[in-house]
C-alpha positions as a Markdown table, in Angstrom:
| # | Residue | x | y | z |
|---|---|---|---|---|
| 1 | Unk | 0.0 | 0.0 | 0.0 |
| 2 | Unk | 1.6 | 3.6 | -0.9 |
| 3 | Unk | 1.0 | 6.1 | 1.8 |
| 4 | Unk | -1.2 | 8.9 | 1.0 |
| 5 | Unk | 1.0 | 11.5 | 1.2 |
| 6 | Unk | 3.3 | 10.2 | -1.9 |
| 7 | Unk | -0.1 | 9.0 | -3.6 |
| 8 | Unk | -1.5 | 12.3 | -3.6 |
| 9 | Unk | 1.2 | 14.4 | -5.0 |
| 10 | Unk | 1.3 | 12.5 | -8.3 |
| 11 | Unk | -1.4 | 15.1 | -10.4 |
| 12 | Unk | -2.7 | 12.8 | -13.3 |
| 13 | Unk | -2.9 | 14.8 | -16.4 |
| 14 | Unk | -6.7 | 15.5 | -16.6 |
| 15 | Unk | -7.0 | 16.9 | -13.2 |
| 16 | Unk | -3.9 | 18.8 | -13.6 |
| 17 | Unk | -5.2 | 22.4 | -14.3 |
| 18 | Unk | -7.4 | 22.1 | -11.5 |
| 19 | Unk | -4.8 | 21.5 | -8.9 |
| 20 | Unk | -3.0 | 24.4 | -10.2 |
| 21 | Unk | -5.7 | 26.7 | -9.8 |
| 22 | Unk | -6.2 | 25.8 | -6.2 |
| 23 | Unk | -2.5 | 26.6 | -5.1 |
| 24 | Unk | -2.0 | 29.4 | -2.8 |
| 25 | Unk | 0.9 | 30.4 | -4.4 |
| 26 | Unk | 1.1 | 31.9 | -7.6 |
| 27 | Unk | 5.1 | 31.5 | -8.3 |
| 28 | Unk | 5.4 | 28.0 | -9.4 |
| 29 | Unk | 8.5 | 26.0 | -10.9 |
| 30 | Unk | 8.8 | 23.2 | -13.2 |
| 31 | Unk | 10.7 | 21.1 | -14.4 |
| 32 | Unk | 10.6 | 17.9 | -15.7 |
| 33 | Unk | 12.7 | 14.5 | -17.0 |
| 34 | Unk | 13.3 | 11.1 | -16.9 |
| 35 | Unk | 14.1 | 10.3 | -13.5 |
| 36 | Unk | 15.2 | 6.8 | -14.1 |
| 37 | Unk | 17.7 | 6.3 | -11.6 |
| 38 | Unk | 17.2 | 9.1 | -8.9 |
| 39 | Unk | 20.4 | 10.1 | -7.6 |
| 40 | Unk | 22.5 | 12.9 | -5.6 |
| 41 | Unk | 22.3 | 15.4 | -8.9 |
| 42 | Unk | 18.6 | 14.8 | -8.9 |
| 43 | Unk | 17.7 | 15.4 | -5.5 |
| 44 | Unk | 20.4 | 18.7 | -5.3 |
| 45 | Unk | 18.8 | 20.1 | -9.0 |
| 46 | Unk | 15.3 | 19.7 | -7.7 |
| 47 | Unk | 16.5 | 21.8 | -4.3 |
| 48 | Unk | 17.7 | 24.3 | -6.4 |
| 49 | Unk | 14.9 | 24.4 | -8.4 |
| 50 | Unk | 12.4 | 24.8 | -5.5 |
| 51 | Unk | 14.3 | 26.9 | -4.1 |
| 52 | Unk | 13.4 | 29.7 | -7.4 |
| 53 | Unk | 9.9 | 29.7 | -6.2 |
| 54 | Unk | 6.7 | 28.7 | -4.0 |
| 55 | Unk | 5.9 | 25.7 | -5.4 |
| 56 | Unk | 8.3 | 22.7 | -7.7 |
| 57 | Unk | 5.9 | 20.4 | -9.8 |
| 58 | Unk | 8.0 | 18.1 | -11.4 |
| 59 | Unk | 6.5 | 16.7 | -14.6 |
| 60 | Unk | 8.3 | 13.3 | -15.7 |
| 61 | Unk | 8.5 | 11.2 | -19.0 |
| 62 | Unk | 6.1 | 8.0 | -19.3 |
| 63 | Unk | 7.8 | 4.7 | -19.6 |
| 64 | Unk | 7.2 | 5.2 | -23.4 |
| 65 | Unk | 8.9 | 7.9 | -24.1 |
| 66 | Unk | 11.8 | 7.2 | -21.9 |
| 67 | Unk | 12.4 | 4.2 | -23.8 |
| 68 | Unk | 12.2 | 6.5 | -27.1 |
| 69 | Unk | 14.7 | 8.7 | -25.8 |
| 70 | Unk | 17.0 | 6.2 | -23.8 |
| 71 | Unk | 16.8 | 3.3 | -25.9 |
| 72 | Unk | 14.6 | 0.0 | -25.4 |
| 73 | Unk | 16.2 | -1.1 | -22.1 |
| 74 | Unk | 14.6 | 2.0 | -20.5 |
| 75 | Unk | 13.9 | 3.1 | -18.4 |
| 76 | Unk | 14.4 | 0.9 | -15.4 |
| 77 | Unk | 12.1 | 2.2 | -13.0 |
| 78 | Unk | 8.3 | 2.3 | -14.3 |
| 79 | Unk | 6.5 | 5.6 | -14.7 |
| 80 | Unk | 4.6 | 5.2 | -11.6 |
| 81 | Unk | 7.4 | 4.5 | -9.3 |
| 82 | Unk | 9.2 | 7.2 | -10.2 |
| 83 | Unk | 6.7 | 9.6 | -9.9 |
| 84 | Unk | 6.0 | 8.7 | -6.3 |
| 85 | Unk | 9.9 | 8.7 | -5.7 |
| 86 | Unk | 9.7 | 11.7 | -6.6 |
| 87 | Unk | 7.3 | 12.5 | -4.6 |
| 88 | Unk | 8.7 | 11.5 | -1.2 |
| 89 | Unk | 11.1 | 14.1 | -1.9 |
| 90 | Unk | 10.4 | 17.5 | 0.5 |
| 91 | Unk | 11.3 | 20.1 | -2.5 |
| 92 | Unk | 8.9 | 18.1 | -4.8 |
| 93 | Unk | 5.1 | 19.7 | -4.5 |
| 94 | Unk | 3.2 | 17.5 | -7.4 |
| 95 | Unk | 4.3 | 15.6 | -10.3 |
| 96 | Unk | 2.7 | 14.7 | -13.2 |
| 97 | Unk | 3.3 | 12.2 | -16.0 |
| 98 | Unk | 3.4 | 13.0 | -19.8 |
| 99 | Unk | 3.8 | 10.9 | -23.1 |
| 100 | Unk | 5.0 | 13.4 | -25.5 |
| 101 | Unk | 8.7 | 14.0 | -26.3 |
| 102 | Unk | 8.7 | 16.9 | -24.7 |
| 103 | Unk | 6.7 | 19.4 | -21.9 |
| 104 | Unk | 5.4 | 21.8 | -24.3 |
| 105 | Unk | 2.0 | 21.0 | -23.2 |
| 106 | Unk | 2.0 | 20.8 | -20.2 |
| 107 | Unk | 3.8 | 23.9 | -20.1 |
| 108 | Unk | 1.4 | 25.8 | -21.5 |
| 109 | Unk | -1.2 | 24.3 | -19.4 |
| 110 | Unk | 0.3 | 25.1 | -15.9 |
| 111 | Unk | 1.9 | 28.0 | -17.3 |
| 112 | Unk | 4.9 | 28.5 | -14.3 |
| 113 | Unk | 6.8 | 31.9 | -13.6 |
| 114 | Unk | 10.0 | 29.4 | -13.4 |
| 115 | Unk | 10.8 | 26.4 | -16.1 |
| 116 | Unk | 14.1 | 25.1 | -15.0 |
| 117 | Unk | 16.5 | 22.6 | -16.4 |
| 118 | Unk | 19.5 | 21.2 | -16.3 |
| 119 | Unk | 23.3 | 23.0 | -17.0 |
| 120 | Unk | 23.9 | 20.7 | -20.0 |
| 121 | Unk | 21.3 | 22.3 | -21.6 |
| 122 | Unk | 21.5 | 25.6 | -23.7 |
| 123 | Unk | 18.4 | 27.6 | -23.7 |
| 124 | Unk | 18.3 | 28.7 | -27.1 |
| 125 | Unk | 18.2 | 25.1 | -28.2 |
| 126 | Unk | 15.4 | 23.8 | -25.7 |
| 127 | Unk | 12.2 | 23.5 | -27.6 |
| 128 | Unk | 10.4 | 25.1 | -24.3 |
| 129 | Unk | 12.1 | 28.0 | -24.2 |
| 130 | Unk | 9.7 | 29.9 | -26.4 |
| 131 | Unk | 6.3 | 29.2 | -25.1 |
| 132 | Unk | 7.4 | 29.9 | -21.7 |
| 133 | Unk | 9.0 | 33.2 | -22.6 |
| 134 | Unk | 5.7 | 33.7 | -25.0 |
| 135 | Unk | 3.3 | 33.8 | -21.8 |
| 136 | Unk | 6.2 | 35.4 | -19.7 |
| 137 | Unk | 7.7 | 32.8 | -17.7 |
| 138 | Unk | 11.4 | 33.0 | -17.5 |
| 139 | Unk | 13.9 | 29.7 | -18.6 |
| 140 | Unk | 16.7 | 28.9 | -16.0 |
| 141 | Unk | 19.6 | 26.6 | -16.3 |
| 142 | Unk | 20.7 | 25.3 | -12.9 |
| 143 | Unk | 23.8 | 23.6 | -12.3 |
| 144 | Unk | 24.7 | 20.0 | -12.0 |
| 145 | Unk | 26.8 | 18.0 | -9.6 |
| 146 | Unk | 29.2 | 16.6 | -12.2 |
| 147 | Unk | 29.7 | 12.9 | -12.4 |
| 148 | Unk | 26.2 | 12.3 | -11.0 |
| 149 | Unk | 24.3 | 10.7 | -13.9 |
| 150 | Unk | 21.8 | 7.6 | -14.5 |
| 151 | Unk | 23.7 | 6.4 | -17.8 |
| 152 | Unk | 26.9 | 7.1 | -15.4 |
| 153 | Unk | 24.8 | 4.3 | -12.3 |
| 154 | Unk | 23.5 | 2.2 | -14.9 |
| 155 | Unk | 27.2 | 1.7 | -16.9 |
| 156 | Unk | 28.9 | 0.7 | -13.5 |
| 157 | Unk | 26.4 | -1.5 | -12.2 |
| 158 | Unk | 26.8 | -3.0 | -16.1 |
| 159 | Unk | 30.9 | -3.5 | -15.1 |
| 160 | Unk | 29.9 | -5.0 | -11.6 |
């Protein structure tokens, strides 16, 4: 049985705009990803990222479009567990799961002051970047703990 608490952070798509209209605050972040493997540069990046606003809602790939953009062994964690791993996590106020390659919907659905992502990223390239500067929302690229990485876990439990 999953406690409540993790249970009911995890916003399913449809009732998605309706949770966001009933938060107090009004300066939410998001960000989203895989979240295969959660690690160290996970949990530090989503601290950051709380830390930009009121509220962090996390939106996260299905298993489907992991495995499209990771490759047919992926991910390893399914959709659901990640999403309420995430959800244990204090910075973390909702997640949600989406199927398309990227956020762009659910961006412009929940419409956040903040979209943050990762320092590998460059923001002109990031297909997000212009609906959430069309609205007025602002793109920031947070740092990363260097050598903290799921492909970097999953190769060395591969040599173990």
């Amino acid at each position: 049985m999953i406690h409540k608490d993790l249970a009911s952070k995890v916003i399913p798509w449809e009732e998605a705009l309706g949770f966001r209209s009933q938060l107090p605050s009004k300066n939410l972040v998001f960000t989203n990803g895989c979240f295969d493997v959660l690690h160290l540069g996970h949990a530090n990046y989503l601290a950051m990222a709380k830390d930009l606003g009121d509220f962090l809602w996390v939106g996260i790939n299905s298993d489907a479009s992991v495995s499209k953009l990771k490759g047919k062994n992926r991910p390893l964690n399914s959709e659901m567990d990640r999403a309420l791993l995430l959800a244990g996590l204090s910075s973390v106020g909702a997640v949600t799961i989406f199927s398309q390659d990227t956020p762009i919907e659910l961006l412009s659905l929940l419409r956040p002051e903040v979209h943050c992502k990762g320092g590998d990223y460059k923001l002109e390239s990031l297909p997000e970047t212009p609906i959430v500067r069309a609205y007025g929302g602002q793109v920031i690229l947070l740092p990363f703990v260097p050598g903290k990485s799921s492909t970097l876990i999953i190769e060395k439990a591969k040599q173990n």
